[in-house]
C-alpha positions, 0 to 999 in steps of 0.5 A, spaced: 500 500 500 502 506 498 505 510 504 500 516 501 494 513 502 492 514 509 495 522 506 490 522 501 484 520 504 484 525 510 487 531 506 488 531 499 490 538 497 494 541 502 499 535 506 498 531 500 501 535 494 507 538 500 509 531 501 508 529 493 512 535 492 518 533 496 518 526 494 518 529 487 525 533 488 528 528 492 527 522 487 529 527 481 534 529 483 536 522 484 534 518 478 535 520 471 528 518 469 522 518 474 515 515 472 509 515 477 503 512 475 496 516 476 492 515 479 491 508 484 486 512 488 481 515 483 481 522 479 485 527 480 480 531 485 480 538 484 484 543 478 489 545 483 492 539 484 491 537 477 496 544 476 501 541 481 502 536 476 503 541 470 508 545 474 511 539 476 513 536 469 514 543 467 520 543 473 522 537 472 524 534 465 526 527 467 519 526 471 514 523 467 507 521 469 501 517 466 494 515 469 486 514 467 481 517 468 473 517 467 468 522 464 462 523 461 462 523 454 458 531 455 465 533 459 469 538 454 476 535 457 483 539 457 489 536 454 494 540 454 495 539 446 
């Protein structure tokens, strides 16, 4: 079980992204190449947390993510292209 889990079901927009954001550096800052699964836990839970992922790939150009999603068919979704 991630060591997130429990972190994500209590507080999801504050602790969560500050715990992910150090973790994120540290394993950059280590590794050539970071790739971290979205989302074990379900959707991404609000657009702040969505844009914590963009400043991150922004930042850090050895860090790539992947994950699912669902949505409606009438949902206009956002893909950054």
């Amino acid at each position: 079980m991630s060591k997130f889990y429990s972190i994500a079901k209590k507080s999801p927009n504050g602790e969560l992204m500050a715990r992910l954001a150090k973790e994120i550096e540290s394993l950059c800052a280590t590794y050539q190449k970071v790739a971290i699964r979205l989302h074990v836990l379900g959707d991404f839970f609000s657009v702040e947390y969505t844009e914590f992922w963009i400043r991150h790939l922004n930042m850090y150009p050895n860090l790539h993510v992947w994950g699912y999603t669902a949505h409606k068919n009438e949902t206009n979704i956002v893909t950054g292209k």
